[in-house]
N, C-alpha and C positions, 0 to 999 in steps of 0.2 A: 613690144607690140601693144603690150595695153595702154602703155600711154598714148599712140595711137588712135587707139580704139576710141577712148578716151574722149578725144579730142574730135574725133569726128562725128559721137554722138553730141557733143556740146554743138557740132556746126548744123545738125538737123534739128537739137532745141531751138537753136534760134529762129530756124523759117518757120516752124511751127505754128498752129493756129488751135487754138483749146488743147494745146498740147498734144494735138498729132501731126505729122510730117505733111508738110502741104503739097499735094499733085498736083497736076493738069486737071483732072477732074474738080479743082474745086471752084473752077472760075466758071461764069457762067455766060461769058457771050466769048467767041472765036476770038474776038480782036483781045480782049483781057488776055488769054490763052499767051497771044501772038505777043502781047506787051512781057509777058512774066517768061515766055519762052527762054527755056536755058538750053545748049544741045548739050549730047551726053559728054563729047570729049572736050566740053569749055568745063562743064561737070569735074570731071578729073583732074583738067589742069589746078582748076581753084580749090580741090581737095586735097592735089598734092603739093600745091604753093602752101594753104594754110598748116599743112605736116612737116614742110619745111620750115614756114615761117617758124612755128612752135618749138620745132627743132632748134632754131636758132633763138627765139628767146630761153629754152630751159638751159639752152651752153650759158649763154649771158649771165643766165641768173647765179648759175654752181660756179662762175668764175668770179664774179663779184665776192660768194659768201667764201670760195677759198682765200682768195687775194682779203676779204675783210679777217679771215681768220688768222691768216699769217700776220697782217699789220696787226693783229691784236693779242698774237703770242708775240711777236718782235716787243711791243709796248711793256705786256707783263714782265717780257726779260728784262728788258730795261728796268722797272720800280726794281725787279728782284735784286738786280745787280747794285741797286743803289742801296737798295735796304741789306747785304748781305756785302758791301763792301770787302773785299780781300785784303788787308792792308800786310804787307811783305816784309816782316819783318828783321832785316839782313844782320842787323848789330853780332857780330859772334857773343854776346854776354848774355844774349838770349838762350846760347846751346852750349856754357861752357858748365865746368864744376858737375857737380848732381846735374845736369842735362846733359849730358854727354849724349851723344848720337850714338845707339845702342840696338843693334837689332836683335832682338828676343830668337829668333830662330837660331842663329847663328851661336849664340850663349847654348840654346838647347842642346846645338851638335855637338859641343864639348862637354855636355853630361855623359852622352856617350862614349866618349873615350878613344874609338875607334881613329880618328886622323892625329891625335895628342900621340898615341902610341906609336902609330906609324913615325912620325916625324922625330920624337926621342931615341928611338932605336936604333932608326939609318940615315937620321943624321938629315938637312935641310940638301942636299946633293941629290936625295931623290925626287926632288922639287924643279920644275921648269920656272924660270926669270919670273914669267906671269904668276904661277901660282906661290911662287915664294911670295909676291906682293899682297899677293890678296891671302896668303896664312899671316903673314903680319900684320895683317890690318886687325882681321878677324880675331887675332890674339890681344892686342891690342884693345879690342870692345871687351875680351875674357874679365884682364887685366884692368880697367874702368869700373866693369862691373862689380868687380868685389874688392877694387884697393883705389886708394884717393893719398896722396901725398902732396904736403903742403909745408911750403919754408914759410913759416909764421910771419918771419921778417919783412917777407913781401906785403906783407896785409897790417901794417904799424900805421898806417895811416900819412896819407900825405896831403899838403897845403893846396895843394894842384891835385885836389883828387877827380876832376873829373877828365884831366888831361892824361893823369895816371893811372884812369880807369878802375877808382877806389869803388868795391863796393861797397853800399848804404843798406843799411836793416832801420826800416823807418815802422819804429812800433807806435801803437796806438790804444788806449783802456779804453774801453767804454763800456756805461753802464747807462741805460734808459734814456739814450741816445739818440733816438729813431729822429726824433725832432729837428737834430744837428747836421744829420749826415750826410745833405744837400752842400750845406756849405765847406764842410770837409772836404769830403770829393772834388767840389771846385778847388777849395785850395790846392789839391794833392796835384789835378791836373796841373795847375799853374804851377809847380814846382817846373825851374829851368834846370837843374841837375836830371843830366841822363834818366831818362825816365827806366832803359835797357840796366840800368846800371841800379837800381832800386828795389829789393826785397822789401814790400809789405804785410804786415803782422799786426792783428786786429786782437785781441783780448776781450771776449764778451761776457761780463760777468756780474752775478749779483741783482740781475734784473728784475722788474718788475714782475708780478701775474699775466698780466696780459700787455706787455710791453712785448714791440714788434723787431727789437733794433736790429737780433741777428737776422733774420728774416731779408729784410730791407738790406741791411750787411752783405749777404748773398748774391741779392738781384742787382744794387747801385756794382758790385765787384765784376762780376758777367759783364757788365753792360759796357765799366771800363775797361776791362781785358778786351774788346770787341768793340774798343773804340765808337763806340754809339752812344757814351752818356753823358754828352754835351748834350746831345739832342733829346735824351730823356729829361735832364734837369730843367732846360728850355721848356718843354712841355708841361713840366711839374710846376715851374713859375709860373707860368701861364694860367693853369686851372687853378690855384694857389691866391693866385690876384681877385679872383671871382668868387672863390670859398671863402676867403681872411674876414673874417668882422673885424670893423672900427674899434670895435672893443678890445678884442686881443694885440692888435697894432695903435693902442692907443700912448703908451709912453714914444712912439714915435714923433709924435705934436711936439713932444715936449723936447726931445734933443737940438742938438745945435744943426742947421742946415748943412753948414758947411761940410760937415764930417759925412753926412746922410750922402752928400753930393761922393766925398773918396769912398765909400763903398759903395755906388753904384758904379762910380767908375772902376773902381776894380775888379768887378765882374761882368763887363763888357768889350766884347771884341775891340779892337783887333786884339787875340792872345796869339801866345811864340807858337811858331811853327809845330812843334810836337807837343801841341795841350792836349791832342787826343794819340797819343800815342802812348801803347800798354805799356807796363811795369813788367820789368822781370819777374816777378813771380808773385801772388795774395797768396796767405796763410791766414787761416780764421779762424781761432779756439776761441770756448768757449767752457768755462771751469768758475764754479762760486768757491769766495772767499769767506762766504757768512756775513758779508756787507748789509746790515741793517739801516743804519743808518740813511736817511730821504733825501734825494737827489735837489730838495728847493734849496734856493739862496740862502735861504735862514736856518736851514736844519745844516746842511751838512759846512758852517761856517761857525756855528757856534762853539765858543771853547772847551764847553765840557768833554765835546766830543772828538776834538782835535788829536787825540796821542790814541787813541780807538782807531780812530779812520786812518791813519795817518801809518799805522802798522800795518793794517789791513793790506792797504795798497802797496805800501813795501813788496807785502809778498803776492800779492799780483802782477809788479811790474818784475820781480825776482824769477816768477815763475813762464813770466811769458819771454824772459831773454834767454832760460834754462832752455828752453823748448824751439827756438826757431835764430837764437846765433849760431852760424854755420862758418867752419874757419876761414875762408875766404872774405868774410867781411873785417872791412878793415875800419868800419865809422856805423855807430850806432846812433840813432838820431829819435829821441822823446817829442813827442809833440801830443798834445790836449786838441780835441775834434774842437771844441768851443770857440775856438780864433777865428775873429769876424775879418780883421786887417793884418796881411803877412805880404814882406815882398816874396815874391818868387823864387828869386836869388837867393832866399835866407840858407840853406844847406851851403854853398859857395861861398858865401861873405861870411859864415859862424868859421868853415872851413878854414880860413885864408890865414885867420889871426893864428893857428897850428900852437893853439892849446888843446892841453888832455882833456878837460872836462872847460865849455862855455856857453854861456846863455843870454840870451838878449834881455833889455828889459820889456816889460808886459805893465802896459794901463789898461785901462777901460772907458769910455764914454758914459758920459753921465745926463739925464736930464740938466735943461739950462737951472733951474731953478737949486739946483744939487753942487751948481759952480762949472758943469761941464764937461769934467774930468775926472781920472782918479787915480793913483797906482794900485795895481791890481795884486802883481806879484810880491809879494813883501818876504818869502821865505829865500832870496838871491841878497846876500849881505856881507860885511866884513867882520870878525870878532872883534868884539870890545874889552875890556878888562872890566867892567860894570857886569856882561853876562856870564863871562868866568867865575866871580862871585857868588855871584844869583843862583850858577851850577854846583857850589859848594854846600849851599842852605837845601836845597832838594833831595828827596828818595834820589835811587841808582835809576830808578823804572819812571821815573815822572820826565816828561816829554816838554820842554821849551817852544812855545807857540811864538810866532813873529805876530806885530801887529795889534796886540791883546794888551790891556792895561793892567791883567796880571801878572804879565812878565815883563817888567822895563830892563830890557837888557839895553837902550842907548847905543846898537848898536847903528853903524855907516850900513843903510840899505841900499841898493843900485838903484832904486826906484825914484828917490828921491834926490838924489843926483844926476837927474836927467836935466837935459837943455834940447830942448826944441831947435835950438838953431846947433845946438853942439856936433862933431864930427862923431860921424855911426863908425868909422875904423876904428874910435878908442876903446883902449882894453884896459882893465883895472883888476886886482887880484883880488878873488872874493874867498870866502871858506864856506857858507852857504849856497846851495843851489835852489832855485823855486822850479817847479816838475814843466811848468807848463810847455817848455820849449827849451829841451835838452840836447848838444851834441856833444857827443864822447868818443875817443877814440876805444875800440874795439877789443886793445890790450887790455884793459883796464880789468874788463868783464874775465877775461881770461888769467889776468893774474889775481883775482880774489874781491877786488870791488863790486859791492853791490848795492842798492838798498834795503838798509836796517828794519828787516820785519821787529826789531826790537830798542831798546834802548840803548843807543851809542851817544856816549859823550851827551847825555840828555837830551839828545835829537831824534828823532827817525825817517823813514824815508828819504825823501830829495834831500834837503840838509845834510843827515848824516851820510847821505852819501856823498857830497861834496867834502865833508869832512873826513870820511876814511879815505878821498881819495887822494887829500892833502899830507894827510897824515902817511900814508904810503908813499909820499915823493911826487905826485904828479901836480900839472900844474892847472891851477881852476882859475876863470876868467869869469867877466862879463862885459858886455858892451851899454854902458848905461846911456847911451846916445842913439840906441838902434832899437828902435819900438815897437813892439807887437802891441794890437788892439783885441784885446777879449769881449768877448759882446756883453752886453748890457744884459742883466738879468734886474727885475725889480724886487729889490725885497720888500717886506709887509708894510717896512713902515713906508716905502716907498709909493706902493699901491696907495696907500690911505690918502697919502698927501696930492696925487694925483687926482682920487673919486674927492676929494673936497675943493679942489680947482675946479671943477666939473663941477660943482653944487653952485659953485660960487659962480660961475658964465652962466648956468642959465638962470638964475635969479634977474 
């Protein structure tokens, strides 16, 4: 009633005259009177038309703001739904091994004791059809929860492992990393191996003070378990493009186009159907080795420091395969975040050749003025009888560097045996391996092979672990026709020869 009320004081403001209610008394000749004449029961009608009208516009208005409210919670669902995506993950390799489907309550009942007892006593006969089903299930989760049995044989590794359902432990070092891990991620996405079928294991170590990588490690990891960091990294290039100075993209000028052109195209759509689809499981450690030595091109490349670094990481990559091979894996797979150009396929095609230990080869791009090109990996080779030698005039503890003109061992490098136009299925037997892009069969780790936190056969790390695991019988490979591209880092002297190009244009 007050709205009402309301309403039909607003309808006597309006006749009003100085702001009081206008009578019959205020007109001053009879026919004025006779002109404004209202009767009383026209009076009513038009005060109950205008409380009806009113009536019908306040419905009007509270239907419009419902019906706007509903279209505008329908809308938000909507973004929500798009933004919170459900994607269903059905693969059973997502719930097998350690995920076993386990219900916690059910385990607690059997702390108690009470239905274990019944059932041992008098025997499964005092069980109805149904409930004998649902006691074996239930035993069965007992049984999961604290025993795991595994015929090793099954998990030796096969050529057809993704047909065979092999799993992969795809580890990864990084150290002052933050920089890279845009483009790792894409890579990892682009991997065509069952993505269901993939344990990754990140190693964060030895970082910087105020370096971000685990950090970033964390969020870029969330974002792809939750299939949304496609559209983060999208966003990240985007504001990246706007931020970059000319300056810090300037050896870009100088590369070759053509190469510039394969990595833009390989990080543009169309990608295979499951490029956003999660990994079976991240693992993220983080543990210092005492790694001193500077992540620039020129510090941690230089010789002095080669058999230093070089142990160190041994026992990082030692320590991080102690800690996250689980025996259901049947293929361990090394890869460097730093790779600018990888196919997709490469876990499948290292696969296929069904050697124990094989590695692809690894160049780099080079400024044009630099020749273009470069072999990157040089620690992937064959022994020579020249470096056998070289290993007799040495300490037990001194460490043989590839690549260095203080050790000419003359050995056959895979790098340098590439052909551009050669076939990537060739296989060639190496006894060195270079770390950058490792697959190993899984036994290997399990029967004693590792990498040499010390000096083997005057090697350490990747090498000597090629080498112990030759020396053990197995068999080491490489494809010196099937090329990974590590990105371009400049070193000093590179920089100089750059800012003096630059002196010289704007003269």
């Amino acid at each position: 009633m007050e709205f009402v009320r309301n309403l039909k004081r607003l309808s006597y403001k309006k006749g009003s005259v100085g702001g009081l209610p206008r009578t019959n008394s205020l007109y001053e000749t009879d026919s004025e009177k006779k002109l404004n004449f209202t009767p009383k029961n026209r009076k009513r009608r038009l005060n109950y038309a205008k409380i009806i009208f009113g009536f019908f516009v306040s419905f009007l208005i509270l239907f419009l703001m419902l019906n706007f409210e509903f279209n505008a919670s329908k809308l938000n669902k909507t973004i929500i739904d798009i933004a919170q995506k459900t994607i269903n993950l059905s693969d059973q390799e997502y719930y097998n091994f350690d995920f076993e489907d386990i219900d916690p309550t059910v385990i607690q009942k059997f702390d108690q004791g009470a239905q274990h007892y019944l059932i041992s006593q008098f025997g499964t006969d005092v069980l109805t059809p149904e409930d004998q089903e649902i006691y074996e299930r239930e035993m069965n989760m007992l049984y999961d929860s604290t025993i795991e049995t595994y015929d090793l044989q099954d998990f030796g590794g096969n050529p057809n492992g993704a047909e065979n359902r092999d799993h992969v432990l795809l580890c990864i070092p990084l150290r002052d990393a933050s920089h890279v891990l845009p483009l790792m991620f894409r890579h990892l996405m682009n991997l065509t191996y069952p993505h269901e079928l993939i344990d990754l294991a990140f190693l964060v170590s030895d970082c910087s003070e105020n370096d971000n990588t685990l950090d970033a490690l964390i969020e870029f990891s969330k974002n792809l378990q939750n299939g949304t960091l496609s559209q983060v990294l999208n966003e990240i290039d985007a504001f990246t493009k706007e931020e970059t100075s000319t300056k810090s993209n300037l050896h870009l000028k100088y590369m070759d186009p053509e190469y510039l052109k394969r990595v833009q195209k390989a990080f543009s759509p169309p990608f295979h159907e499951d490029y956003d689809k999660p990994f079976r499981s991240v693992q993220i450690f983080e543990k210092n080795f005492g790694q001193i030595i500077g992540q620039g091109f020129s510090d941690r490349h230089a010789v002095k420091v080669q058999g230093i670094r070089r142990k160190l990481m041994g026992r990082a990559r030692n320590w991080l395969t102690a800690n996250a091979l689980k025996p259901y894996h049947s293929w361990v797979y090394w890869r460097d975040a730093d790779i600018e150009l990888c196919p997709g396929s490469v876990i499948e095609d290292l696969m296929a050749k069904d050697y124990d230990v094989i590695v692809p080869n690894v160049w780099r791009p080079l400024p044009a003025f630099l020749s273009g090109e470069q072999p990157y990996d040089l620690n992937s080779w064959r022994e020579s009888a020249e470096a056998l030698k070289l290993a007799q005039t040495l300490d037990e503890d001194d460490v043989i560097v590839e690549g260095y003109a203080e050790y000419p061992t003359w050995r056959v490098h895979l790098a340098y045996i590439r052909d551009p136009q050669g076939n990537p299925d060739e296989v060639v037997d190496i006894d060195g391996v270079g770390g950058v892009s490792i697959l190993a069969k899984a036994k290997l780790f399990r029967s004693g092979v590792q990498f040499p936190a010390f000096t083997f056969e005057n090697h350490a790390e990747t090498e000597a672990f090629g080498k112990m695991a030759k020396k053990m019988g197995y068999k080491v490979g490489g494809l010196p026709h099937y090329t990974l591209w590590h990105i371009y880092e400049p070193s000093d002297d590179d920089l100089k020869e750059m800012a003096n190009k630059e002196r010289e244009e704007r003269r």
